[in-house]
C-alpha positions, 0 to 999 in steps of 0.5 A, a space after each residue: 619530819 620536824 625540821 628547825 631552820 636557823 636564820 630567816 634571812 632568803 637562804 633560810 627562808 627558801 629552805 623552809 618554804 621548799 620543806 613546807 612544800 614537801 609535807 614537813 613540818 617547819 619551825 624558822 628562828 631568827 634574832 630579828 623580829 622580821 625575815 631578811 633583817 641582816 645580809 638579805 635586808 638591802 642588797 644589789 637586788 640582782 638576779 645574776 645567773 650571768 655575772 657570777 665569777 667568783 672573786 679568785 682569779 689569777 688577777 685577783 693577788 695583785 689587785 688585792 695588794 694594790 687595793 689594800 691602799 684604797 679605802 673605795 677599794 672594790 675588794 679590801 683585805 684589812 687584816 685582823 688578828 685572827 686565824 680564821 681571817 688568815 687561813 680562809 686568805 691562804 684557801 683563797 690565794 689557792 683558787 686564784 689560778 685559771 683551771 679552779 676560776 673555771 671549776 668554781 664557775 662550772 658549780 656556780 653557774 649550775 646552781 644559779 641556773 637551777 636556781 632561777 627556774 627554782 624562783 620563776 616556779 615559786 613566783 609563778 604560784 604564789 603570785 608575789 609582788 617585790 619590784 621585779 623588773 625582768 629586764 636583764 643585766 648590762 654591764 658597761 666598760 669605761 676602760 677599752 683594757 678591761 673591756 677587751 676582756 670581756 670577750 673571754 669572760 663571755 665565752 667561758 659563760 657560753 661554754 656553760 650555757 650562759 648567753 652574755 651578749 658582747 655590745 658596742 657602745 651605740 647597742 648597749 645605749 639601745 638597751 639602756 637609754 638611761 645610760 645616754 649621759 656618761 655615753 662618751 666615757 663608756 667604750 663598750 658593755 655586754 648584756 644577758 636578757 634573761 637576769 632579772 632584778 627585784 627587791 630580796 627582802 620584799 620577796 623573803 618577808 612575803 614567803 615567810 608570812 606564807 610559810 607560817 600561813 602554812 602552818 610553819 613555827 616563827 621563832 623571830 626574836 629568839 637568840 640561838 644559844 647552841 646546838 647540842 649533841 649527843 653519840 654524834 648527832 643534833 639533839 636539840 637547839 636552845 634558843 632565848 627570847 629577847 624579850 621574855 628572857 625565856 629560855 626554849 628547847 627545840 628538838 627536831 628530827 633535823 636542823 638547818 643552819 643557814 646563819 650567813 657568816 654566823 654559821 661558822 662560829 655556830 658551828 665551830 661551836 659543835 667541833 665543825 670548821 667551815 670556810 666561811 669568812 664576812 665580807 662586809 658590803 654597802 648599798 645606798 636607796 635613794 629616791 628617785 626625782 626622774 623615774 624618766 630618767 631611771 634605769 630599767 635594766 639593772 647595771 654593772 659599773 665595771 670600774 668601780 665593781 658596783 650594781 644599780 637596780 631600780 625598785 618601784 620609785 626608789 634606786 639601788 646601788 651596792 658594791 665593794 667588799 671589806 674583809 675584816 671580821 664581823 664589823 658592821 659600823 656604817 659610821 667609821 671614816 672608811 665606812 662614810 668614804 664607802 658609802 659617799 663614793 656609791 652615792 658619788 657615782 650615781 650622780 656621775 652616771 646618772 646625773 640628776 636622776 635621783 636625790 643624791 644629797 647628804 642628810 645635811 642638805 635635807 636629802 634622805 640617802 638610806 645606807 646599809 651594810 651587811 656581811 657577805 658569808 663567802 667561802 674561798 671558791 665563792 661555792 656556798 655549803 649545801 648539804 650534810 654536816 659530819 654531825 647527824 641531823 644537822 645540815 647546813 646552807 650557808 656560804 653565798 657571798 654576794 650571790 644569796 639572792 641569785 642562788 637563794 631559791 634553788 639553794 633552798 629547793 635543794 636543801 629541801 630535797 635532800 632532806 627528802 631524799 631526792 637528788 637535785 637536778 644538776 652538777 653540784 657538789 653537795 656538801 657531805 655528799 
């Protein structure tokens, strides 16, 4: 079978690898003159099969109102004169009720499971190496309210399998000395031991390079213009050179849109509505100047809602989400104030560690944004479309490199015929 799959970003990638594998033949385009250049470029780094609670909950309305006011605001809502934005806030408002956070938890968990196993296989072949540190999650509380809340978030993982240790202060300090500085301000934290980290677009790029040496067609630098159909299936995607200007017609036996949140005005563009809406997020890189002092278990900062991973010689933090189109200015005031408050805290947390200062004072801070693609449930779209041959894998949110590879493997299987192992509600099923 021929399949076209649009987007190289780790969703796309993941497919393509998992059909490759299967014996079809594969042709991946992308904009970009590389794999993983927009969503999966510089993320938290996290794989979180333990720490993936989608962002309604019955606390979420409030917090969101109240957050709207804040420019560093773990999760703000800046609203725009567009229905989607508006319609894709009242399907939100519909899951903020404990019986669908626990429903959205069963499937996102299910499919991080499946997609951990799906990651160890493809690794365990090809032998990759992208900074991975198999060291687990720990999440640290600085406020006592909020940590006794942990306790319940704990549970319902177990109640899906998920082992999330409860720890105390001394405990957590045990399992990350690194934290022994802003000890006196953490009143407790939680720890799985079996999440890991690593480096999304090392690992993207180099199963790229090995899908082509597979024999897979690379499209990079190739606009996708549209989809065409006819009698109610796919016929073809035309795409554009960037450079040449010259115009390609792909024709295949089934299409894959795996676009992130472009994946919806794509469609939208064959009569297909999806609920999937940006959410522009940030992440800094910086150096280290103390790899001693450098954490090797990647890190939640449960007051500011961000991440911090070590790759190699470098630290990653990533955080917060703007709601607020396609936007991906890193040079607006808010966007500065974002960006400086992730560098902020590492200083705060990690004092010292690594370089923290500004351009201006000879530092050299990468800053990055990209969008999130979320859906309302924060359940990614896996699966058939209405439209025949056209399949669709898109709607990961901030979970892309924790549930790439099994999103991919699944998609694969489908396509193949097969039926993926565990509890999901395929898209079209």
């Amino acid at each position: 079978m021929r399949v076209v799959v649009l987007g190289a970003g780790i969703i796309g990638v993941s497919t393509a690898w998992h059909l490759i594998q299967r014996g079809h033949e594969v042709t991946i385009v992308d904009r970009q003159p590389d794999a993983a250049l927009e969503t999966s470029y510089a993320n938290a780094a996290q794989i979180s099969v333990s720490y993936c609670e989608p962002w309604a909950n019955r606390e979420a309305p409030l917090k969101a109102l109240k957050w709207m006011f804040s420019p560093t605001a773990p999760l703000l809502f800046r609203p725009q004169m567009d229905p989607a934005q508006w319609l894709w806030g009242l399907q939100f408002l519909g899951q903020c009720n404990d019986r669908a956070f626990e429903r959205n938890v069963a499937q996102i968990v299910a499919l991080g499971a499946y997609s951990h196993a799906a990651l160890k296989d493809v690794v365990a072949e090809t032998g990759m190496e992208y900074n991975r540190l198999e060291c687990g999650i720990a999440h640290y509380y600085s406020d006592q309210k909020a940590f006794d809340g942990a306790g319940e978030a704990a549970a319902l993982m177990q109640k899906f399998g998920v082992k999330r240790n409860i720890l105390t202060r001394e405990e957590l300090l045990k399992v990350e000395p690194a934290l022994k500085v802003y000890a006196d301000r953490i009143v407790g934290g939680t720890f799985t031991p079996s999440d890991e980290s690593g480096d999304a677009k090392v690992f993207t790029q180099q199963l790229a390079a090995l899908c082509e040496q597979r024999g897979a067609g690379m499209q990079f630098n190739h606009d996708i213009e549209g989809i065409q159909t006819d009698g109610g299936a796919a016929t073809q995607v035309n795409v554009r050179d960037r450079a040449t200007g010259k115009a390609l017609a792909l024709q295949a036996d089934a299409y894959v849109v795996a676009c992130g949140s472009y994946t919806r005005p794509l469609l939208k563009s064959v009569g297909l509505q999806v609920p999937i809406y940006p959410g522009k997020g940030y992440s800094a890189t910086l150096p280290l100047l103390r790899p001693e002092q450098a954490p090797k278990v990647s890190m939640i900062d449960d007051s500011l809602k961000i991440a911090v991973s070590r790759l190699g010689d470098q630290i990653r933090v990533a955080g917060t989400i703007e709601l607020g189109g396609f936007d991906l200015a890193l040079d607006t005031p808010l966007a500065k104030k974002r960006c400086e408050m992730l560098v902020r805290r590492i200083e705060e947390v990690f004092p010292g560690m690594a370089d923290t200062r500004t351009p201006e004072e000879g530092g050299d801070p990468q800053f990055w944004t990209g969008l999130r693609p979320a859906t309302p449930t924060n359940i990614p779209l896996i699966g058939r479309t209405k439209i025949g041959k056209l399949w669709i894998n898109a709607g990961h949110g901030t979970l892309g490199w924790t549930h790439g590879a099994g999103s991919g493997k699944a998609l694969a299987e489908l396509i193949n015929g097969e039926k993926p192992a565990m509890a999901f509600g395929f898209a079209g099923g």
